[in-house]
C-alpha positions in Angstrom: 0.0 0.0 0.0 1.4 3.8 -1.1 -0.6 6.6 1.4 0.3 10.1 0.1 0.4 12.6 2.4 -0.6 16.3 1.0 -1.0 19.3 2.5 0.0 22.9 3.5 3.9 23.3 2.3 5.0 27.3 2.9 2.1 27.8 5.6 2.9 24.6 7.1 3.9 25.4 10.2 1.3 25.1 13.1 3.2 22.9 16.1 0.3 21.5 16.8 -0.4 20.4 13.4 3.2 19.4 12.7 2.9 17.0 15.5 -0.1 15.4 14.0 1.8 15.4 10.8 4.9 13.8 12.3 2.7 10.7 14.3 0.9 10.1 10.7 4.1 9.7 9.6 5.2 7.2 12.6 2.0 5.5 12.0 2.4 4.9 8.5 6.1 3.5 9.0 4.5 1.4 11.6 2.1 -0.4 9.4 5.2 -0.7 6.4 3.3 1.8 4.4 5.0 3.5 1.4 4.8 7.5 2.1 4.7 9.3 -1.1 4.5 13.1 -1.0 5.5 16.1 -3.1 9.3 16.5 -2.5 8.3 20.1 -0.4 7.7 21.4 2.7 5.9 22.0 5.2 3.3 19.0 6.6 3.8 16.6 4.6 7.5 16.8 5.1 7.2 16.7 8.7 5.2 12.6 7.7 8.2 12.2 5.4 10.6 13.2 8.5 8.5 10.2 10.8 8.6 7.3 8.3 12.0 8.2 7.0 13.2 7.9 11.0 11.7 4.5 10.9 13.3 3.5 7.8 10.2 3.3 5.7 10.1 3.8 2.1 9.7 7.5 1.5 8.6 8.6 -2.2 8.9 11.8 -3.5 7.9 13.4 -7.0 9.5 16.7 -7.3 8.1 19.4 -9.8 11.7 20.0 -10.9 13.7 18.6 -13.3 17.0 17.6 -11.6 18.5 17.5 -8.0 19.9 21.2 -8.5 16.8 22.9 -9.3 14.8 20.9 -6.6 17.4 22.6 -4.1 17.6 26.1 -5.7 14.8 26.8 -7.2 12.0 25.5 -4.9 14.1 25.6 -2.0 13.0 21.5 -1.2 15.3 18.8 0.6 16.6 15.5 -0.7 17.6 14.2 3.1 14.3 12.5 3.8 13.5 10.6 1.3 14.4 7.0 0.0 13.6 8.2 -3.8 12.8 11.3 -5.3 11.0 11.3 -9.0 12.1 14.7 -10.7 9.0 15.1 -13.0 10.2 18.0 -14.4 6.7 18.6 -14.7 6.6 22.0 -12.3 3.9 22.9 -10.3 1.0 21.9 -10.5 1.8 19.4 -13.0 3.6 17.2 -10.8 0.5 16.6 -8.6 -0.9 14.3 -10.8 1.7 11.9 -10.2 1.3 11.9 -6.7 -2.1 11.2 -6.4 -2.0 8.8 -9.6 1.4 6.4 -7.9 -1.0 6.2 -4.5 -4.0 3.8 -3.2 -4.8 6.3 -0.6 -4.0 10.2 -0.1 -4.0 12.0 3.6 -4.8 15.7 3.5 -3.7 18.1 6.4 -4.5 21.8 6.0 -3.3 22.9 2.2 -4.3 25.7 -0.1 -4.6 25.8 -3.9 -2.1 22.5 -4.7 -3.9 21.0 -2.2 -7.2 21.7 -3.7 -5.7 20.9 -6.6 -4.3 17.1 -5.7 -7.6 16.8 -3.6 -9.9 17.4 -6.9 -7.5 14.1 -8.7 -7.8 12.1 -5.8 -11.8 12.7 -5.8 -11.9 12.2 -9.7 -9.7 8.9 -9.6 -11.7 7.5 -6.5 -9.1 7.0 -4.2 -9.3 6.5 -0.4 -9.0 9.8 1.1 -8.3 10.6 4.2 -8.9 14.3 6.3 -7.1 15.4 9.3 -9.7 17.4 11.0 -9.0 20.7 12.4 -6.1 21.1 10.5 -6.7 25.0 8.4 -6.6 25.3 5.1 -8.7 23.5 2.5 -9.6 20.6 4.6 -12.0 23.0 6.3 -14.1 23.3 3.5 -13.7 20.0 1.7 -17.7 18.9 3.0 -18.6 21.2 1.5 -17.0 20.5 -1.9 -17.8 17.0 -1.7 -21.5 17.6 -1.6 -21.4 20.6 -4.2 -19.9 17.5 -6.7 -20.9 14.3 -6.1 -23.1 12.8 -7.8 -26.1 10.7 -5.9 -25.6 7.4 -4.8 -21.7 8.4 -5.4 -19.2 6.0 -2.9 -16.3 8.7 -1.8 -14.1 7.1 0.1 -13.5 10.0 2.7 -12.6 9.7 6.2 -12.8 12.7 8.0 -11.1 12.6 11.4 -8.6 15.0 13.5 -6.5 11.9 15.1 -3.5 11.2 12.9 -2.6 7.4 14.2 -6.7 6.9 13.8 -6.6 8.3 10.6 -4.0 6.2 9.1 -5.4 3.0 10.7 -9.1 3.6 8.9 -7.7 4.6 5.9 -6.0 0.9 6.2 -9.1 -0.7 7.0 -11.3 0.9 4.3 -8.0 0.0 1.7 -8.0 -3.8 3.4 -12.0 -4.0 2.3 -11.6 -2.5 -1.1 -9.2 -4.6 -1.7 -11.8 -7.8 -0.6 -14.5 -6.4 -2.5 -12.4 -6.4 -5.8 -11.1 -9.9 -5.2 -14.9 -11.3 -5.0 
């Protein structure tokens, strides 16, 4: 299983949410979880931080083209991760390939690239998982959800402000999709 965590990168700096960020991380490692994320900052680099501690498999797919311009022009780090994809497909391009090489995405806070990698993960049906009281986007996504699904429309969204919870039901509702296509 590959859980991507997205979220706030340059306004990514709540301790509070950090913390959260860092135990989703842990939790992940924990369960032997691939962590993909976007090669930035912020949240998701705080989960990258956790499972990378644990020596988990940490994924990222940077907008740039090369290790240099990762570094110097978006100002990202390399230390944290077991293997970074440079896309060279900039931002917001690169966000496709995040959500696309995952079976479930975590979203903490986030503005537009959030929004952005949310809307793929919604339109490619994958498990999706909220962090609650987190800022950003995630305070609003309810409200997106019902503006655009369809009726009778299965989302998989789990919508919950424990991080070690979060990870653990996104696991469960993965292990039953998984059932349900093997029937």
């Amino acid at each position: 299983m590959k859980i991507a965590v997205c979220g706030s990168a340059a306004k990514g700096n709540d301790e509070e949410v950090l913390k959260k960020a860092f135990e989703i991380g842990k939790e992940i490692a924990k369960n032997k979880i691939t962590l993909v994320t976007g090669a930035t900052v912020g949240y998701s680099l705080m989960a990258a931080k956790a499972a990378f501690s644990e020596q988990c498999e940490v994924i990222g797919f940077s907008p740039a083209k090369n290790e240099k311009e990762h570094k110097e022009k978006y100002g990202f780090k390399t230390e944290y991760f077991t293997k970074i994809d440079y896309t060279n497909a900039g931002i917001p391009r690169r966000n496709y390939d995040i959500i696309e090489h995952s079976d479930a995405v975590i979203f903490i806070g986030g503005q537009i690239g959030t929004l952005n990698e949310f809307t793929i993960a919604f339109r490619l049906d994958k498990i999706m998982g909220i962090l609650q009281d987190s800022g950003g986007i995630t305070e609003i996504i309810g409200k997106i959800v019902e503006i655009c699904s369809k009726d009778n429309e299965d989302k998989s969204i789990i919508y919950i402000d424990d991080g070690k919870e979060l990870v653990n039901k996104m696991i469960e509702k993965y292990d039953n999709k998984q059932k349900e296509l093997k029937r």
